[in-house]
Steps between C-alpha positions, in 0.01 A plus 500: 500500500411295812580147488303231643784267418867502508665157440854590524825255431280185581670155485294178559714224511439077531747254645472141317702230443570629175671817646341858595252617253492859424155535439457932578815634490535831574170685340375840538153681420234680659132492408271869600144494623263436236785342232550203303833366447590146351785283559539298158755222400533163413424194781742454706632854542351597829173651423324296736743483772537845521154579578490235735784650672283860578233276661756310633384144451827346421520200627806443755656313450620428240401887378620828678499822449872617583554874387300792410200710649140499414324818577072464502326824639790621675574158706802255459283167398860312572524660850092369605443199722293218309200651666517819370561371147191305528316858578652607220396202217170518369422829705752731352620287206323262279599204305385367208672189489581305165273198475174575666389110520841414706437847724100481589436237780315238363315359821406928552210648304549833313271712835750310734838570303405854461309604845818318689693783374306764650408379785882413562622891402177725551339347805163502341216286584349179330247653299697828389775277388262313281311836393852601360591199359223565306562832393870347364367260305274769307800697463690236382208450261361152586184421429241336763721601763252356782582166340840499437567569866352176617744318203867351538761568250464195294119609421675810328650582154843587473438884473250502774700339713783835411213717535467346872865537550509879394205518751681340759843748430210805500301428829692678738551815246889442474725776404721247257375234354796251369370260160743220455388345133126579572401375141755247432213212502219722320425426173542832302139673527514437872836622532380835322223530760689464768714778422301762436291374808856573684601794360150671472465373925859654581387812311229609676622347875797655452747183597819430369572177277785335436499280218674201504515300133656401179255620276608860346124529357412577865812726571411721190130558570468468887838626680642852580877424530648140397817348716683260289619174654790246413712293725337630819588856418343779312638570184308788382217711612291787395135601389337242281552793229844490536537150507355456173586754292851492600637227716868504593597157573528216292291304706174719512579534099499120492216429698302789224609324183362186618143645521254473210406838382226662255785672337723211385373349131344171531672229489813640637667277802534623860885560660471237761765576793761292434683270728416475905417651781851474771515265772456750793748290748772562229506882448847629420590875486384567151203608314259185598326534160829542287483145368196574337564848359572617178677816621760327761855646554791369712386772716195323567678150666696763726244639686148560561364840324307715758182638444569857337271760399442518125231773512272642745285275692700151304817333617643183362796292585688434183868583396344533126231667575513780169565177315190353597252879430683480136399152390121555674512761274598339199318189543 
């Protein structure tokens, strides 16, 4: 299958006072034209800066990107001059950024925010900017579109102002869009609309999505193929299917038992994740999540397990691994 993008070993590193922080460190995936993958894990474990990294708005210092390739539509993005990255932000790749309110201009109205975009990438006029901005925000589904164009942000409600931001990340018909938290400050009904607006929009344009969040009720219903994330690395990956019905590390099996579900009897109490995330400027060679897990051998402190191939199409990186399928399937 082609892929429209091949991250491959990327490490995204900060220098502070503190010591280096190994916020990416050494992940691998590809996402195909037309797919939906989602990068899930606690705060803290990269998510974020990882995406950032393909767009490659790091900011240096005290951030830098310092191994790894990042392959978009058969170009290097890490080889480009800042001016061809630019060409390649909001024209080829859209972002939906995490909290709309801190992401819209506030001195720009909605018909400037979005018609500065096109005119910037398409070289279209004026008046066929605005024409499309228009179309957008009826995609988008937005009602009185005329007059939310002459608004600001603060005029709008928290899912209309996403609903502008998905515009935005559409205009120049992007072939990936990337969605860092897009519902993290909807309320629940909102959040709901919002992703079937997504997924129902990357359906029928055909882009690619990648999914950045926390929330596995939007990795079960909305993604293709689910990349795992602790520590900066991924831990486990596979289709949403896989990931599951059968997940091979003890984190991903965590991270499930402290879900609510429709099949547990009332009353019963959720399997937080116990203890805390690692201080990513004090990684040793072990397991990073060993001190947390239930399945932990001496093997684990030794070295770091690399990501293996448990079945077709799902790797994990876990010395315990069988362990892990046996009690998922017990529990």
């Amino acid at each position: 299958m082609t892929k429209l993008l091949e991250i491959n070993n990327l490490k995204t590193q900060f220098f502070t006072s503190a010591g280096v922080v190994q916020a990416v460190d050494g992940i691998t995936y590809d996402v195909a034209p037309g797919e939906t993958v989602a990068v899930v894990g606690e705060s803290g474990c990269g998510k974020s800066v990882s995406a950032m990294s393909i767009l490659r708005l790091i900011p240096d210092p005290p951030g830098k990107i310092v191994d790894g390739s990042i392959m978009f539509d058969g170009k290097d993005l890490l080889s480009l001059s800042d001016a061809e990255m630019r060409e390649i932000r909001g024209r080829d790749i859209g972002m939906i950024f995490q909290e709309p309110m801190t992401s819209l201009n506030p001195v720009l109205t909605v018909e400037r925010q979005l018609t500065e975009t096109l005119e910037e990438h398409l070289d279209v006029t004026r008046e066929a900017a605005r024409a499309r901005a228009l179309e957008l925000l009826n995609l988008v589904g937005i009602s009185e579109p005329e007059r939310r164009l002459k608004q600001y942000p603060h005029h709008l409600s928290g899912g209309m102002r996403q609903r502008v931001m998905i515009a935005m990340a559409l205009a120049c018909e992007p072939k990936l869009i990337i969605a860092d938290e897009p519902t993290t400050a909807l309320d629940v009904t909102i959040q709901a609309q919002i992703l079937e607006l997504m997924k129902d929009l990357t359906r029928k344009l055909g882009v690619a999505m990648i999914i950045i969040t926390h929330n596995l009720g939007v990795v079960a219903r909305y993604a293709d193929r689910v990349n795992v994330m602790y520590a900066g690395r991924i831990i486990e990956s596979g289709s949403a299917e896989q990931i599951y019905h059968d997940p091979k590390h003890p984190y991903t099996l965590a991270l499930l038992q402290s879900v609510p579900r429709f099949d547990h009897t009332r009353g019963e109490k959720l399997k937080p994740v116990i203890g805390q995330p690692p201080d990513l400027t004090k990684l040793d060679d072990g397991c990073s999540f060993r001190p947390r897990c239930a399945f932990a051998t001496e093997q684990c402190a030794q070295a770091k397990p690399p990501l293996e191939a448990v079945q077709e199409g799902h790797i994990s990186a876990c010395w315990e691994k069988s362990n892990v399928g046996l009690e998922e399937s017990a529990a």
